[in-house]
N, C-alpha and C positions, 0 to 999 in steps of 0.2 A: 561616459566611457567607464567610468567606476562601476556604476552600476551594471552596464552589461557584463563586465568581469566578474564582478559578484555573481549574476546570473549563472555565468557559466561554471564557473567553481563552484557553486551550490548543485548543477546540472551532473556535473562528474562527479563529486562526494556522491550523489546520489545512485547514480551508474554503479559505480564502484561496490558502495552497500550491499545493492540490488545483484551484482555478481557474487561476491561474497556471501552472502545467504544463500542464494540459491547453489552455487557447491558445496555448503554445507547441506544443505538442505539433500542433494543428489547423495555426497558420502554415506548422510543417515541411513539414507532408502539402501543404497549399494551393502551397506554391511548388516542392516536388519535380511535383507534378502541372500546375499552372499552363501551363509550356511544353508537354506533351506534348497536351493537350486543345486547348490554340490551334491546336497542330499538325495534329491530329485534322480539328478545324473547319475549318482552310485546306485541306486536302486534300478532304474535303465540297465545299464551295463550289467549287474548282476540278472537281472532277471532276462534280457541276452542272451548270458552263456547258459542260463539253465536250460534257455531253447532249441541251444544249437548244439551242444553236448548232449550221446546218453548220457542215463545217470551215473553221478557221481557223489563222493565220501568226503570229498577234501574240500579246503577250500581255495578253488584258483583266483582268487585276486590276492591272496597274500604268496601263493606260489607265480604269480608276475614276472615277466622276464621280456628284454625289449632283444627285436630281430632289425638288421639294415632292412630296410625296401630300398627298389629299385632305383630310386628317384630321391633318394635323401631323406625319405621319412622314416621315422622308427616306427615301427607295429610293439603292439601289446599282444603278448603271447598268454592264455590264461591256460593252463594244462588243467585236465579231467583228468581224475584218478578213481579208482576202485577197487577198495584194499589193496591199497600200493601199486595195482599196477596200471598201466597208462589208459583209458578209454577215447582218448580224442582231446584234442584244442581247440581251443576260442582264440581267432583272431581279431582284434578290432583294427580296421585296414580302411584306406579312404582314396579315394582318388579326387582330384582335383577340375574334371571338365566334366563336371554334370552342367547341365544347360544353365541349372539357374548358381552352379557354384559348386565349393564339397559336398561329395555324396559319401557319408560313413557308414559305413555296417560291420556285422560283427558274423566272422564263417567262421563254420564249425569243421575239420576235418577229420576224419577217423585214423587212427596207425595205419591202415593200409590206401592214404590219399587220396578216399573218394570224400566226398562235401555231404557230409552229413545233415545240413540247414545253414539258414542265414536271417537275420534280422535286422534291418534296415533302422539304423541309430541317429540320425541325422541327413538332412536334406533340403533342398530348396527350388524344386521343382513344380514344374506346371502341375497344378491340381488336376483330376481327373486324365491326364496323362503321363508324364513322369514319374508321379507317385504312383504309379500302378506298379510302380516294383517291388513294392512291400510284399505284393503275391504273385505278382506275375510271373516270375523264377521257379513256384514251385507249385508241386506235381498238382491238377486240376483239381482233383477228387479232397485235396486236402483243405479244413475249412471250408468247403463249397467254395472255392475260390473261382470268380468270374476274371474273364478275360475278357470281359466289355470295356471300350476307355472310359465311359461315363459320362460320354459327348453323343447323345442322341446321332447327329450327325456324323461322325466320323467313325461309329460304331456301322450307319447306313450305307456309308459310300468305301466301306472294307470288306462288308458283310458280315461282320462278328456280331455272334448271338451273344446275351446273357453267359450261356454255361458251354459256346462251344472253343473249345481247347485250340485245337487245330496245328499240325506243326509239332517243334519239338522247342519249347521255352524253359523244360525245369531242369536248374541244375542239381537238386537234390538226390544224390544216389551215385553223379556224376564222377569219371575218374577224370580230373585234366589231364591226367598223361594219355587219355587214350579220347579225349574228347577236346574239339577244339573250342575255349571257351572266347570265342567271337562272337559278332551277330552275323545272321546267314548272309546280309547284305555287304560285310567285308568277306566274305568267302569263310564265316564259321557256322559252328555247329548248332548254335542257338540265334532261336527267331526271335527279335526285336519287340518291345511294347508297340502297338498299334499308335504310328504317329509320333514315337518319342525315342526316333534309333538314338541321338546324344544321349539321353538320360542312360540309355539301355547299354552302351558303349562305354560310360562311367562305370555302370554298376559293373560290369565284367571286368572292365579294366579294373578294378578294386578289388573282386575278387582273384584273378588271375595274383595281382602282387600279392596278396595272404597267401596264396597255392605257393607259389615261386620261390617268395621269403622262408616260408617253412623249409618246403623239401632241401631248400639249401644250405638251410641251418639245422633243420633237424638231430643230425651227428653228434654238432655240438651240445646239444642238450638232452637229447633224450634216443637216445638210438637203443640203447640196452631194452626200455621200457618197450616200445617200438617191434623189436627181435621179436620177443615173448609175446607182445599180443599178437603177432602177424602169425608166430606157431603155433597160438592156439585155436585162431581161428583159418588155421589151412592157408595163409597167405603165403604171397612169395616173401622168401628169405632174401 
């Protein structure tokens, strides 16, 4: 009897050890790696907004500023500038029902509220279909962007070529106030990834809240800035 308890209390010392190392051993990793991933991600996000804004002078991630979304989340609002005055924001916006989970991207909208670009920050979708929203949103001719899913098959039984477009899928140039940012299959204005209307339903639902969050907060941050560029370039006042 002695001895099985021996057994056993040498069994658990050694369990115990055996945990105890190995969380140390996770924290090492976790904090050797920690700074280089932040790193990583601030480089991302920067190089983002350089996409989706014209150019700009300033620096918008130290001009940062958080908007309500629809649904409880804050957006990152990254404002363009150009000697002082406004050229457009970076929003980084996310929606929640992408197929395989969040879908984050980062829109760019100009003062007068068409979507200047978008960059696709995070995601967890079906390869070869869901991810085709990295390009599938914008205009064809840009990057030689194909609108193939990259499923021999499902590319066969839709008919989509390599390079043919077809439809109306790019939101870049887009006003949502005067375009319905849906897929054509809920009765809007854009046509779905081939085989991946959830993914495609995410991504517009993410961008629609960047659109929405803005123009309703706009006022309070930047309306002056806003004024002046829309007069310079002939917009409405």
């Amino acid at each position: 009897m002695g001895k099985t308890e021996s057994s056993l209390s040498n069994m658990a010392l050694t369990l115990i050890t055996i945990t105890l190392l190995t969380g140390a051993a996770l924290g090492y990793v976790y904090k050797l790696t920690e700074e280089p991933v932040a790193k990583a991600k601030e480089q991302k996000q920067q190089e983002a907004i350089r996409l989706v804004v014209p150019e700009f002078d300033n620096n918008p991630t130290q001009e940062m500023y958080l908007i309500p979304g629809p649904d409880g989340d804050s957006l990152k609002v990254f404002p363009a500038k150009k000697e002082g005055s406004n050229v457009g924001v970076a929003i980084e916006t996310i929606s929640h029902n992408g197929f395989g989970g969040d879908v984050k991207i980062m829109v760019g909208i100009l003062p007068n509220g068409t979507i200047h670009n978008y960059q696709v920050l995070e995601h967890k979708e079906t390869p070869g279909l869901g991810t085709k929203m990295t390009s599938w949103f914008k205009p064809a001719e840009d990057d030689n962007v194909s609108k193939a899913s990259g499923n021999a098959f499902f590319d066969w039984m839709f008919g989509i070529s390599n390079n043919s477009g077809g439809g109306n899928t790019s939101i870049v140039g887009v006003d949502p106030a005067k375009t319905k940012l849906v897929v054509s299959a809920d009765g809007g204005d854009i046509d779905a990834i081939t085989a991946a209307t959830i993914s495609s339903r995410a991504f517009l639902e993410a961008v629609r809240k960047a659109w929405n969050a803005y123009t309703e907060n706009v006022d309070t941050h930047s309306s002056a800035t806003t004024k002046e560029y829309n007069t310079q370039e002939g917009g409405m006042q």
